[in-house]
BAGU-481765 format. One record per residue (C-alpha): residue number from 1; residue in three letters; chain; x, y, z. Coordinates in steps of 0.25 Angstrom, whole numbers, plus 5000, padded with zeros to 4 digits. Layout:
<sites>
+-----+------+-------+------+------+------+
:  nr : rest : kette :   px :   py :   pz :
+-----+------+-------+------+------+------+
: NUM :  ALA :     A :    X :    Y :    Z :
...
+-----+------+-------+------+------+------+
</sites>
This chain:
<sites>
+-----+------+-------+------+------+------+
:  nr : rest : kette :   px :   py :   pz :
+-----+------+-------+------+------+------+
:   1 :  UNK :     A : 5365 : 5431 : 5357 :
:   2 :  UNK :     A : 5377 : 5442 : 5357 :
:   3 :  UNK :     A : 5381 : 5436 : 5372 :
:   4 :  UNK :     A : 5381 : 5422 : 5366 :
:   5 :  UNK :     A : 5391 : 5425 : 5355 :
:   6 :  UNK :     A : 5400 : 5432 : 5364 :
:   7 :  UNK :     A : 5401 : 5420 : 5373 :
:   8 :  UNK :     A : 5403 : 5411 : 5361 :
:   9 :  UNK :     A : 5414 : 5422 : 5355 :
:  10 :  UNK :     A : 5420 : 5421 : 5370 :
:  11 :  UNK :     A : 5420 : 5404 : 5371 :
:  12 :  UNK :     A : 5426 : 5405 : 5355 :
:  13 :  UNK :     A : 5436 : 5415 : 5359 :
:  14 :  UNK :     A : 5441 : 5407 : 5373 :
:  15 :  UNK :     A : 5442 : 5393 : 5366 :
:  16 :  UNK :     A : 5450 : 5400 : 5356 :
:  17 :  UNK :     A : 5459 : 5406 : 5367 :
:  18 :  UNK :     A : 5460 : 5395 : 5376 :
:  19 :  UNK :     A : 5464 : 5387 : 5365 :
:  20 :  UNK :     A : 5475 : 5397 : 5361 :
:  21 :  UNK :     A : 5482 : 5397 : 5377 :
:  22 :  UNK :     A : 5481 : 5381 : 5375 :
:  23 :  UNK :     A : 5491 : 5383 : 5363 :
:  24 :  UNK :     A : 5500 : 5393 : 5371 :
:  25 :  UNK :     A : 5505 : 5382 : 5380 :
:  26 :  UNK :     A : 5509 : 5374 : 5367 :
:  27 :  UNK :     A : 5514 : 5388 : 5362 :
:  28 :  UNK :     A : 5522 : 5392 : 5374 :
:  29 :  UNK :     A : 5529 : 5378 : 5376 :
:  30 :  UNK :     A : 5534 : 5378 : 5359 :
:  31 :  UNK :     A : 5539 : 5394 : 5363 :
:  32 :  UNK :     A : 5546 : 5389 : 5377 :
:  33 :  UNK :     A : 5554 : 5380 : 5369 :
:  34 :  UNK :     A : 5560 : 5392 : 5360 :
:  35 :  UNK :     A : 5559 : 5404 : 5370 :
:  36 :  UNK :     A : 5560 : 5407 : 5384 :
:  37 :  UNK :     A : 5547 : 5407 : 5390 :
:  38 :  UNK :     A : 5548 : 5423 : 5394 :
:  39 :  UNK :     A : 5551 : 5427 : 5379 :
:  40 :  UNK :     A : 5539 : 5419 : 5376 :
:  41 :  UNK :     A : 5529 : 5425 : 5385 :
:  42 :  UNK :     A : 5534 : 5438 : 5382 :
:  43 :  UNK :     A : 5535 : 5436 : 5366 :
:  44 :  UNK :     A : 5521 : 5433 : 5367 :
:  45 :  UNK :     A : 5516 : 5445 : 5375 :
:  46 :  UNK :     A : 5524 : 5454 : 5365 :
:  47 :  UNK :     A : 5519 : 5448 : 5352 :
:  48 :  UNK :     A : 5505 : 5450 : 5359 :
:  49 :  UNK :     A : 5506 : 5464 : 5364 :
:  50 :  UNK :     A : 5513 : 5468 : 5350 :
:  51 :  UNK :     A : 5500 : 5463 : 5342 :
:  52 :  UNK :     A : 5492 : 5472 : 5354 :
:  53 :  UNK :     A : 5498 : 5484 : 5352 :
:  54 :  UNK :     A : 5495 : 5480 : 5335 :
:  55 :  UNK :     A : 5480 : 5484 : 5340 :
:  56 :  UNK :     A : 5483 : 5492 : 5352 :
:  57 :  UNK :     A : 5475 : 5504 : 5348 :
:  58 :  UNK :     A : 5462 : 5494 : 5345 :
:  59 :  UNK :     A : 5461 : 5494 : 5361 :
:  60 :  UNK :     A : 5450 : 5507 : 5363 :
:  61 :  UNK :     A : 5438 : 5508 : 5374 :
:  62 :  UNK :     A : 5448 : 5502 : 5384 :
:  63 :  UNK :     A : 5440 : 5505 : 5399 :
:  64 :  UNK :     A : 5452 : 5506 : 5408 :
:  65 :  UNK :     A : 5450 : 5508 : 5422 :
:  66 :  UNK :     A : 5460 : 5514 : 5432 :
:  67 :  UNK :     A : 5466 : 5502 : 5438 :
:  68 :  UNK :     A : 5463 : 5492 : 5428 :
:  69 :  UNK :     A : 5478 : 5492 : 5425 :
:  70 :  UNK :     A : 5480 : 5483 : 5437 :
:  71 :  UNK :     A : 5471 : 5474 : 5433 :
:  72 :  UNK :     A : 5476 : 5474 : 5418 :
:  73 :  UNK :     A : 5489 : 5473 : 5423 :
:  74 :  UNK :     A : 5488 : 5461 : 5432 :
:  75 :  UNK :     A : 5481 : 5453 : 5422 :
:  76 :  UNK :     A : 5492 : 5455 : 5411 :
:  77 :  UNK :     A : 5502 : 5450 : 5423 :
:  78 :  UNK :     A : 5494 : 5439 : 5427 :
:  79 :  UNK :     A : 5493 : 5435 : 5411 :
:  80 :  UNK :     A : 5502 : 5434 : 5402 :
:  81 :  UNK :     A : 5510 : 5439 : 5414 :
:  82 :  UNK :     A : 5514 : 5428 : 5427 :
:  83 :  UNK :     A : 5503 : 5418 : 5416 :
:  84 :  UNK :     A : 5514 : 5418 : 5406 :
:  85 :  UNK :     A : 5525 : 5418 : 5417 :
:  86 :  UNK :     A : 5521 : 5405 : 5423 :
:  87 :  UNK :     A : 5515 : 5398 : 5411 :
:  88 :  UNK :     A : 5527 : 5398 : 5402 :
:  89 :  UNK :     A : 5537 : 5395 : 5414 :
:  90 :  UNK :     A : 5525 : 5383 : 5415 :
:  91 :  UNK :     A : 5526 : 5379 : 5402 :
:  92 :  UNK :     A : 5542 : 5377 : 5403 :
:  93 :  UNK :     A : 5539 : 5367 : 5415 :
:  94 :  UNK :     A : 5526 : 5359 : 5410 :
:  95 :  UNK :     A : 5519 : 5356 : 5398 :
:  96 :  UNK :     A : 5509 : 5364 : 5390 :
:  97 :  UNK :     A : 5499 : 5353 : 5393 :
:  98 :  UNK :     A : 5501 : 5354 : 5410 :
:  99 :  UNK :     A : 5500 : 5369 : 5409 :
: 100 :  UNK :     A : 5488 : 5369 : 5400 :
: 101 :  UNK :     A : 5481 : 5360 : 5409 :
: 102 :  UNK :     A : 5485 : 5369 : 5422 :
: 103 :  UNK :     A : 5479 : 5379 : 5413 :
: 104 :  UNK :     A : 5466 : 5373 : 5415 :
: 105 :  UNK :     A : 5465 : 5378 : 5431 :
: 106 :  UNK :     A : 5464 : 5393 : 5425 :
: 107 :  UNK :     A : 5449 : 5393 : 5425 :
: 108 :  UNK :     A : 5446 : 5387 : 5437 :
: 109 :  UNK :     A : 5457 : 5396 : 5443 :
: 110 :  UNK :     A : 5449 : 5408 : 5437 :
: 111 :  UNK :     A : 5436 : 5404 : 5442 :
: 112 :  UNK :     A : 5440 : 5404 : 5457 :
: 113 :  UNK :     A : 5449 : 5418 : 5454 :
: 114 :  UNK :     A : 5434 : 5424 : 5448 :
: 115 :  UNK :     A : 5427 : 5419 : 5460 :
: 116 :  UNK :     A : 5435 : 5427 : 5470 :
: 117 :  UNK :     A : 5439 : 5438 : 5461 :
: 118 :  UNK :     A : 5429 : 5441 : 5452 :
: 119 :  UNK :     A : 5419 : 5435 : 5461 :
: 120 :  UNK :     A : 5414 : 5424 : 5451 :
: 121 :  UNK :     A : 5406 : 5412 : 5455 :
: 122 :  UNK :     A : 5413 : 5399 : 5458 :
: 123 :  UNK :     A : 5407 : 5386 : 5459 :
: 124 :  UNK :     A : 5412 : 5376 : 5469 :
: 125 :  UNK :     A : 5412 : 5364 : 5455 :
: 126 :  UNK :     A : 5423 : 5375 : 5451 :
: 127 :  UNK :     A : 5432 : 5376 : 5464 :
: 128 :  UNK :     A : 5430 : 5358 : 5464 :
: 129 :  UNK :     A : 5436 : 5359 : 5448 :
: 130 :  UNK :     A : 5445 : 5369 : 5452 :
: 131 :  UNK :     A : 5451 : 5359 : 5463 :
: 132 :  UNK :     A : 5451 : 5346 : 5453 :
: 133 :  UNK :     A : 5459 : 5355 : 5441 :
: 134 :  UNK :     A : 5471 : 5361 : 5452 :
: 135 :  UNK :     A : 5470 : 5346 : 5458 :
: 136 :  UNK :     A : 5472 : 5341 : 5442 :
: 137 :  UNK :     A : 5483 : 5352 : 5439 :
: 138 :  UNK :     A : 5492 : 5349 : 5452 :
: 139 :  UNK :     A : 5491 : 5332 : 5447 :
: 140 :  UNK :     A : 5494 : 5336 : 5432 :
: 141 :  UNK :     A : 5507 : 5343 : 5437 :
: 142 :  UNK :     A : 5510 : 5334 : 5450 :
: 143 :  UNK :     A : 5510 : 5323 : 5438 :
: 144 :  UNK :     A : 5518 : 5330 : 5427 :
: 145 :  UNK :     A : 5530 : 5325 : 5424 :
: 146 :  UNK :     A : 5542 : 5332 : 5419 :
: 147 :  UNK :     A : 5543 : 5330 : 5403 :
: 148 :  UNK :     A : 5552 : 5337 : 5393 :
: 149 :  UNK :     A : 5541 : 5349 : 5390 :
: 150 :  UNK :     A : 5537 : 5350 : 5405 :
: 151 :  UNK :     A : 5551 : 5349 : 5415 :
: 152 :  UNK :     A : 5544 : 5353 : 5427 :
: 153 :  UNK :     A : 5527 : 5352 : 5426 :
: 154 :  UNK :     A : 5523 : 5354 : 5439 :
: 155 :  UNK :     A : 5531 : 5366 : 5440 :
: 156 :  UNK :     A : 5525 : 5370 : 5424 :
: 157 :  UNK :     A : 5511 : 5367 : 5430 :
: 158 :  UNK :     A : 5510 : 5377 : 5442 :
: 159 :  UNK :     A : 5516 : 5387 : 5434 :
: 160 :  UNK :     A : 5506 : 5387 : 5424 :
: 161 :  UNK :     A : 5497 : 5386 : 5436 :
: 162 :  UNK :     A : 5503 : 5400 : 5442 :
: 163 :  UNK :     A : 5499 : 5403 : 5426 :
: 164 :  UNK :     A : 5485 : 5400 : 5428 :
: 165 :  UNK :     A : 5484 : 5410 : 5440 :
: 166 :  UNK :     A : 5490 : 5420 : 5433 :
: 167 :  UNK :     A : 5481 : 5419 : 5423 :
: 168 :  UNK :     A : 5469 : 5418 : 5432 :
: 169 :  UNK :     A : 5473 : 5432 : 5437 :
: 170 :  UNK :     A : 5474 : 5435 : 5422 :
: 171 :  UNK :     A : 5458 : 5431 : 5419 :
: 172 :  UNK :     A : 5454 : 5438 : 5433 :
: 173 :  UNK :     A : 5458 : 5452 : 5429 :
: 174 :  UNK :     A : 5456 : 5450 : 5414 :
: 175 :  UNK :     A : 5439 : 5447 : 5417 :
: 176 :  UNK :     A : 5441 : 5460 : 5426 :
: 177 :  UNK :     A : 5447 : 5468 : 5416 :
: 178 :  UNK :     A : 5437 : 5462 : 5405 :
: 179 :  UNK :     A : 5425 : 5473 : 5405 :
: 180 :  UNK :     A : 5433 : 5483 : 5404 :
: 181 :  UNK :     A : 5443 : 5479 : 5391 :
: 182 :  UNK :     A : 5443 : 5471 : 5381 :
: 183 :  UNK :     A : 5449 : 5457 : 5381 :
: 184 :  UNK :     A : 5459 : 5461 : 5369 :
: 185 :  UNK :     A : 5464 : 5472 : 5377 :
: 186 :  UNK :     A : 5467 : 5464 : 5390 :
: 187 :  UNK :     A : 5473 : 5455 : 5380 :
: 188 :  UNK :     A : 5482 : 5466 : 5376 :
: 189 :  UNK :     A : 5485 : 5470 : 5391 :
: 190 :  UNK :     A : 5489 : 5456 : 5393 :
: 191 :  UNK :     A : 5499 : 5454 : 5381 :
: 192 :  UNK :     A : 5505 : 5471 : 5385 :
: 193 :  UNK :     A : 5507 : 5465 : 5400 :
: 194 :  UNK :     A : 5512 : 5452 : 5396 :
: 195 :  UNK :     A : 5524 : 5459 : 5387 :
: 196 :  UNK :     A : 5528 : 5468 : 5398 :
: 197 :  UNK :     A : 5528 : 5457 : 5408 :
: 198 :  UNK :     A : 5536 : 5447 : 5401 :
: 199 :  UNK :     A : 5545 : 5457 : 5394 :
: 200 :  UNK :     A : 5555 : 5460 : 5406 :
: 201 :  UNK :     A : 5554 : 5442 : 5409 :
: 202 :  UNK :     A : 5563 : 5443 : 5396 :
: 203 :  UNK :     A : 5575 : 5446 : 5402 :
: 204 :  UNK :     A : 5574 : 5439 : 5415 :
: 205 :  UNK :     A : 5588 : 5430 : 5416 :
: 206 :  UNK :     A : 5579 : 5417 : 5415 :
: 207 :  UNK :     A : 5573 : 5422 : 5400 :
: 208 :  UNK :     A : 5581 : 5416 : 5389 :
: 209 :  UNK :     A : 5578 : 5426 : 5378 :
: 210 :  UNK :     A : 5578 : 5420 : 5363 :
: 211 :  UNK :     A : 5591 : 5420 : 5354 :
: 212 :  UNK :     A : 5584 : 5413 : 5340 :
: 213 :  UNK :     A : 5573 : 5417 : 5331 :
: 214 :  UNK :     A : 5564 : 5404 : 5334 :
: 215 :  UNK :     A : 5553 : 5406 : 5323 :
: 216 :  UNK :     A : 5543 : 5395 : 5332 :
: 217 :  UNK :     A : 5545 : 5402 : 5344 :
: 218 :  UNK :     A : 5543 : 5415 : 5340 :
: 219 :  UNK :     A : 5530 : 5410 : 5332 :
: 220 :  UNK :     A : 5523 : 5404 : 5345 :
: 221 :  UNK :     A : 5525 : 5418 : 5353 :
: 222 :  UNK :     A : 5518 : 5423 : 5343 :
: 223 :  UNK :     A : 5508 : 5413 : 5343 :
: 224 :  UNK :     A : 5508 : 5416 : 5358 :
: 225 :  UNK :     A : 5506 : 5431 : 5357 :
: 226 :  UNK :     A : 5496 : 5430 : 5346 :
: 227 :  UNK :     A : 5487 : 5419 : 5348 :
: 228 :  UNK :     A : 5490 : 5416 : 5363 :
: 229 :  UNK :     A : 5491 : 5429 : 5370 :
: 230 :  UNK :     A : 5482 : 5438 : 5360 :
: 231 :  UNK :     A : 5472 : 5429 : 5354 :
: 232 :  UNK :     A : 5472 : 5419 : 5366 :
: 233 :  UNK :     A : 5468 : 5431 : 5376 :
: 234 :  UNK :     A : 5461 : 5439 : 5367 :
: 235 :  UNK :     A : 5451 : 5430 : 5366 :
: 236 :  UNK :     A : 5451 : 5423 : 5378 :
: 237 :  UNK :     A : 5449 : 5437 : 5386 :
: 238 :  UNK :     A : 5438 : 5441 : 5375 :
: 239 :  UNK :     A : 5430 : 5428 : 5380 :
: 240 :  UNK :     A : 5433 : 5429 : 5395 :
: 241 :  UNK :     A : 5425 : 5443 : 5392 :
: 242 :  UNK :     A : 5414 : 5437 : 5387 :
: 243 :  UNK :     A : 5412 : 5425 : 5397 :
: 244 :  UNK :     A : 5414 : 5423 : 5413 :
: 245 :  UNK :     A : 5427 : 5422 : 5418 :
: 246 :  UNK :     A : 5427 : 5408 : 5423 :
: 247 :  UNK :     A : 5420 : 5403 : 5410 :
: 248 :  UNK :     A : 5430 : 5409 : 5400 :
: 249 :  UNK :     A : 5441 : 5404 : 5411 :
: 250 :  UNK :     A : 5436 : 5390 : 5408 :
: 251 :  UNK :     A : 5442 : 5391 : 5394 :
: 252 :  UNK :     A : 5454 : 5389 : 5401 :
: 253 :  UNK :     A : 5449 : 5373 : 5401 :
: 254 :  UNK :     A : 5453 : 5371 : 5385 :
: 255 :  UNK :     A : 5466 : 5376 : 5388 :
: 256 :  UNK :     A : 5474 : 5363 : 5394 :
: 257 :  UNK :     A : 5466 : 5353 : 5384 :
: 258 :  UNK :     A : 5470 : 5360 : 5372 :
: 259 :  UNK :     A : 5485 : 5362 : 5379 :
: 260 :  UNK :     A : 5484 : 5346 : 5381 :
: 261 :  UNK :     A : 5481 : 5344 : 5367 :
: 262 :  UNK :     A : 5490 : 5353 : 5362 :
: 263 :  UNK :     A : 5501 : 5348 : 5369 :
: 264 :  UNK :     A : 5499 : 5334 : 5367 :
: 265 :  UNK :     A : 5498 : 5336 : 5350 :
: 266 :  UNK :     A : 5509 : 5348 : 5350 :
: 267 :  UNK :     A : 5520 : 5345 : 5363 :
: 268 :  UNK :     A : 5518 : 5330 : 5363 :
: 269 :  UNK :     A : 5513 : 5335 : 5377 :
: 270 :  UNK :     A : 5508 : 5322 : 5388 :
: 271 :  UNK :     A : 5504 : 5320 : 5403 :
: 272 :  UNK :     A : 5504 : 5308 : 5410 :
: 273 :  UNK :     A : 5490 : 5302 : 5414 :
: 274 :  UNK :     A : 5492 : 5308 : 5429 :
: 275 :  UNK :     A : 5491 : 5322 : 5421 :
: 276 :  UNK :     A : 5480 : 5318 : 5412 :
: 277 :  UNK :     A : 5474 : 5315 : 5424 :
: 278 :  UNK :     A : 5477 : 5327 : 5430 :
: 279 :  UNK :     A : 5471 : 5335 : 5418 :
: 280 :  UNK :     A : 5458 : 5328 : 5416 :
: 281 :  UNK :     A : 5457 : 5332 : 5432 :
: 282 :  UNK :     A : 5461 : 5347 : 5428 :
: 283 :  UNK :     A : 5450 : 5346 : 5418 :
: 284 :  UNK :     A : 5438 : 5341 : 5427 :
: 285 :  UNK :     A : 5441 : 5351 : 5438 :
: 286 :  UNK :     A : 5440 : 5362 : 5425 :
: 287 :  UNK :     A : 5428 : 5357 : 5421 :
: 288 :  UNK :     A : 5422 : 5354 : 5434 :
: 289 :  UNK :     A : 5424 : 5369 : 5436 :
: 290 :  UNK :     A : 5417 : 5375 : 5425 :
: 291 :  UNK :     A : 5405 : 5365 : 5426 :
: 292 :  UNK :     A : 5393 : 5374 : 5430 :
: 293 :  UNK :     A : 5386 : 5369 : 5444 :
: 294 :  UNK :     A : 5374 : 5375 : 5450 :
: 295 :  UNK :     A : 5381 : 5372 : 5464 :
: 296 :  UNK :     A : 5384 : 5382 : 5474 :
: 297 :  UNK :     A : 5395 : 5392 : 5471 :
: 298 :  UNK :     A : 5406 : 5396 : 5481 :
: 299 :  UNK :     A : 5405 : 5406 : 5487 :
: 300 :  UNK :     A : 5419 : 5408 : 5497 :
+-----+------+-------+------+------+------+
</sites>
């Protein structure tokens, strides 16, 4: 019973967050229009870690392990790190509906990253839906026309593609890391990394820092930092700790059909059919991914 309520705890808690990161794109596109993208990211890894240190001393029974800094290290530069780097320089070039649709490659990328790495199985219905959604993705931004909110898509699009290995790395180390810290306290590491990381990218000659109090702008950082980067992660790292990797990864399939939705009915966002298209194919190769089959599972 107890292992039932925490699998239904963990499914609530990665609904919730999936849904949160499909409302960042909408987020992050309102903020780029008032900030530079790097005062942005960094805002929002500061207004985390600032509510962190709040609780700091909460953190007790943590079981380090010499070496685990590495490990902690490389995660928090994967994401927020080189994610963030290449997601909002994405979202300056594409839509928030094309990059929320590129997001949906994430799990299936995970799947064949845990088969080598953390030597989970991997189906060969997964390698064919893994081939139909990157075959979807490359027609959705070979068809992507340039609009006022996306100047160069295909650009935008393998951007926010380099995001999703970046994050890839990320849920890698995180499921290593997870038996031996809580998913609030990698939560925490991230948002300490993420500062340091992006404060030094504020004074790069290509960062336009801000010269106006803009009250909207300021309001979706905090969103970001709040709701996005601490709630978000909180709760999506609490129900990766409860379930398998590639289950909880498949989350990540909620993520571009809320971003569609919320782009249409907020941005006044549209594809043509070829990317509708494209998307329905991105969505069968998910699907046909996580479909259980008792068929033969590779084994190279």
């Amino acid at each position: 019973m107890e292992v039932e309520q925490d699998k239904t705890r963990a499914f609530i808690a990665l609904w919730a967050a999936v849904t949160l990161w499909a409302s960042s794109f909408i987020a992050l596109k309102f903020a780029f229009q008032r900030f530079d993208p790097m005062v942005v990211i960094f805002g929002r890894m500061f207004v985390a870690s600032v509510c962190f240190l709040l609780v700091f001393k909460r953190f007790k029974n943590i079981d380090y392990r010499p070496g685990d800094w590495k490990l902690l290290l490389f995660m928090g530069i994967c994401e927020p790190g080189f994610y963030f780097v290449f997601e909002a320089l994405a979202l300056t070039k594409t839509d928030a509906s094309q990059a929320g649709m590129i997001c949906a490659l994430l799990p299936l990328m995970v799947a064949v990253a845990a088969r080598f790495i953390l030597k989970e199985q991997l189906t060969r219905r997964t390698v064919t839906g893994f081939s139909l959604a990157i075959a979807g993705a490359i027609i959705l931004s070979v068809a992507a026309e340039s609009t006022e909110t996306a100047s160069n898509p295909l650009l935008g699009n393998f951007l926010e593609f380099m995001a999703m290995i970046c994050a890839c790395g990320y849920m890698i180390a995180m499921k290593r890391l997870m038996p031996r810290y809580s998913s609030w306290f990698l939560t925490m590491i991230q948002a300490f990394v993420g500062a340091i990381f992006f404060f030094p990218l504020l004074f790069l000659p290509s960062t336009t820092l801000p010269t106006s109090f803009d009250l909207t702008g300021i309001a979706t950082i905090l969103y970001l930092g709040v709701f996005v980067t601490i709630l978000a992660y909180g709760l999506y790292n609490y129900g990766m700790s409860k379930i398998p990797t590639g289950q909880a990864s498949s989350f990540i399939n909620l993520i571009p059909v809320i971003t569609l939705a919320l782009g249409w009915l907020l941005l006044n966002e549209r594809l043509n059919w070829i990317q509708y298209a494209a998307s329905i194919l991105v969505i069968i190769g998910v699907y046909v991914s996580q479909e259980k089959s008792s068929k033969k599972k590779v084994t190279a």
